[in-house]
C-alpha positions as CSV (number, residue, x, y, z in Angstrom):
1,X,281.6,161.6,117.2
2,X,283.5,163.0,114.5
3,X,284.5,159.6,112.6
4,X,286.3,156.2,112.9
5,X,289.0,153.8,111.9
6,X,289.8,150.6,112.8
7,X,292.0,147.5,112.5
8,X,290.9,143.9,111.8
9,X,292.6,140.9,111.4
10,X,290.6,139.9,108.1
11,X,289.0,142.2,105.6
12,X,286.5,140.1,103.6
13,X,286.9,136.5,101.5
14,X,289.9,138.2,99.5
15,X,293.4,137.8,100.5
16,X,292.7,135.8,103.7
17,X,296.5,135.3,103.7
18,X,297.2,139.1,104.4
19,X,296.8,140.4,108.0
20,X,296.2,143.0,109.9
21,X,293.7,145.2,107.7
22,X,293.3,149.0,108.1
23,X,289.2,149.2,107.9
24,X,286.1,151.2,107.7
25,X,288.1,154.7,108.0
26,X,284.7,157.0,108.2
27,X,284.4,161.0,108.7
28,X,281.0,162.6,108.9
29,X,280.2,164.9,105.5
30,X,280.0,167.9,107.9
31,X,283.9,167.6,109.1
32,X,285.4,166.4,105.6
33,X,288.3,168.1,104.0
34,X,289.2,169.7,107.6
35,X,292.1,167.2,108.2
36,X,290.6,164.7,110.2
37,X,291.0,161.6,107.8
38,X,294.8,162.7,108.2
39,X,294.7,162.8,112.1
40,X,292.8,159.0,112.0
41,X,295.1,157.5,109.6
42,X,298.2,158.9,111.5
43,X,296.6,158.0,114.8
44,X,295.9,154.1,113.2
45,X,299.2,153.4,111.9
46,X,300.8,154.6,115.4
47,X,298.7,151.8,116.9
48,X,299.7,149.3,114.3
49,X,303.1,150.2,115.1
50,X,302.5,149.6,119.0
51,X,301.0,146.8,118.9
52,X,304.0,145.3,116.6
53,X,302.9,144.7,113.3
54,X,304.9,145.4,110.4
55,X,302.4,146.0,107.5
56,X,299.1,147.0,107.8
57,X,296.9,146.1,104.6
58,X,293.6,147.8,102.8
59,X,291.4,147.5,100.1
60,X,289.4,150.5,98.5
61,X,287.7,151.5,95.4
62,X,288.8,155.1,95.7
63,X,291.6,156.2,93.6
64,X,294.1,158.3,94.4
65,X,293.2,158.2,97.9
66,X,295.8,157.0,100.7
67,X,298.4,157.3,98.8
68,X,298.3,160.8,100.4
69,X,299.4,158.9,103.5
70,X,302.1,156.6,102.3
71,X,300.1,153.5,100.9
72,X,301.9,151.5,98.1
73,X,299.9,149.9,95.7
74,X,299.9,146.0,96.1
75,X,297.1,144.5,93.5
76,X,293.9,145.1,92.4
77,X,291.0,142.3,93.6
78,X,288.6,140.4,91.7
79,X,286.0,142.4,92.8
80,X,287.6,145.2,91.0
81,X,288.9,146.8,94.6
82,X,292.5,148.3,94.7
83,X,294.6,146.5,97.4
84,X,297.4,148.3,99.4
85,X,299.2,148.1,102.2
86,X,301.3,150.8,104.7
87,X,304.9,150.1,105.7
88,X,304.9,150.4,109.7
C-alpha cells in the first residue's frame, strides 16, 4: 500500500452540521512528492461526485496545502485547525 483517503460523514465534535468530510488523506514518506497525494485527491472527489454529493468538507493544520487541488477556505476552528471544503 502506497497511501489512503477516505470519506466520512463526520470529522470530529467541530462543525457537526457540515457533511460529508474528505479524511485521513495519508502517503507513505518513501512515495511523497511523486504525485500520489494528487492521484488520491482526484480519485476522492470523483467518488464524492458519484455518489451525489455536492461539497465535500476538511479540516487541516497544514497551510497552503489543498488549495493545490481546488479547496476554498471556509473558517478556521477552535482548535486552531483550518476548515475547507471542495466544490464537487
Amino acid at each position: 500500500m502506497i497511501g489512503f483517503i477516505s470519506i466520512f460523514p463526520t470529522d470530529g465534535e467541530e462543525r457537526k452540521d457540515l457533511s460529508p468530510w474528505y479524511a485521513t488523506m495519508y502517503v507513505k514518506e518513501a512515495y511523497r512528492v511523486k504525485g500520489y497525494s494528487k492521484i488520491l485527491n482526484t480519485a476522492i472527489l470523483e467518488e464524492a461526485k458519484k455518489r451525489g454529493f455536492k461539497k465535500l468538507y476538511l479540516k487541516t493544520d497544514l497551510i497552503n496545502y489543498y488549495e493545490k487541488f481546488g479547496a476554498t477556505f471556509l473558517d478556521t476552528l477552535n482548535n486552531g485547525e483550518k476548515l475547507y471544503y471542495f466544490n464537487l
